[in-house]
N, C-alpha and C positions, 0 to 999 in steps of 0.2 A: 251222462258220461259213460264211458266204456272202457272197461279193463282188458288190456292186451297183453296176455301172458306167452312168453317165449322158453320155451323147455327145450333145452340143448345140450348136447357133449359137453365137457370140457373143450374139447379141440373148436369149438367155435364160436366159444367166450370173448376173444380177443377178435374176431372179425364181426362181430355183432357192436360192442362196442363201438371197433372203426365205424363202421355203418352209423351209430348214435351221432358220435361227431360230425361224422358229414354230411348227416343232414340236421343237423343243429340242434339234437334233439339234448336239452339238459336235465330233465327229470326221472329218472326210472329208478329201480331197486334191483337189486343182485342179491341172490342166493346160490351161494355157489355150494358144493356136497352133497345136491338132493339124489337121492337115490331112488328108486321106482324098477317098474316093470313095464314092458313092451310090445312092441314087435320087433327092434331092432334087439331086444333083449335085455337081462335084469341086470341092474345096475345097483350097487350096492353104495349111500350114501355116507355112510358109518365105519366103512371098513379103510384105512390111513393108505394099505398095501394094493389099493386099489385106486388113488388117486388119480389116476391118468384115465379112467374109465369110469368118472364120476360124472354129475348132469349138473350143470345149471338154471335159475330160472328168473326170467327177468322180467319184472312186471310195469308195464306201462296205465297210468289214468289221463285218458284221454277224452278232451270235451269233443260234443259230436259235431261239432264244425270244426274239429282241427284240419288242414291241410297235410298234418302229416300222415293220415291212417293210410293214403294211397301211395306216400311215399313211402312208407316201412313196410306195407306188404311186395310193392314192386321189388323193392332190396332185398328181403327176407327168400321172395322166390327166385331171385337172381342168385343169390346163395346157396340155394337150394339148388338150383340151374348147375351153379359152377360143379358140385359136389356129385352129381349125378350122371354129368355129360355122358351122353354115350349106351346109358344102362337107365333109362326114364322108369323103370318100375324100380327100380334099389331101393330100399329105405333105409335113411339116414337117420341119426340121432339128433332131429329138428321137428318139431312140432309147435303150432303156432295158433291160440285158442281167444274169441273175442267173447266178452262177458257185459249184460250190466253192471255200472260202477254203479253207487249211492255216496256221495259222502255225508257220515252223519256226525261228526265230532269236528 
């Protein structure tokens, strides 16, 4: 298996999701409030007065014959595409990392 971890703004919580649905995907996990550091910059995950500039992070277990990994990275850059238009080196609060998965329980 392989873990697909999606680390994003708040502002792209709601079109990531859309994304989930349309392409049928019904398994992932949300973590929304995380807070970190960057290059687009520090994002504080604890602080209330700062919600509009918090991250999310969504985590997919995906078997390694799913049909979907080439579907959600095609969307995921298309995403990326729409947010960028224009300005190809910008960096956005979108980062998108794949993992061994093991399930042992």
């Amino acid at each position: 298996m392989k873990m697909l971890h999606i680390v994003c703004g708040k502002r792209f919580e709601e079109e990531i999701i859309a994304m989930f649905k349309e392409l049928g995907l019904k398994g992932y996990t949300v973590i929304s409030g995380v807070g970190g550091s960057g290059v687009t910059g520090t994002v504080s995950g604890s602080d209330p007065s700062t919600s509009h500039s918090t991250n999310t992070l969504f985590m997919l277990a995906l078997d390694y014959e799913t049909i979907f990994l080439p579907d959600i990275l095609a969307a995921l850059k298309a995403i990326r595409a729409k947010h960028v238009q224009g300005h190809p080196d910008r960096e956005i609060p979108l980062k998108v990392f794949l993992q061994p998965c093991e399930i042992i329980i």
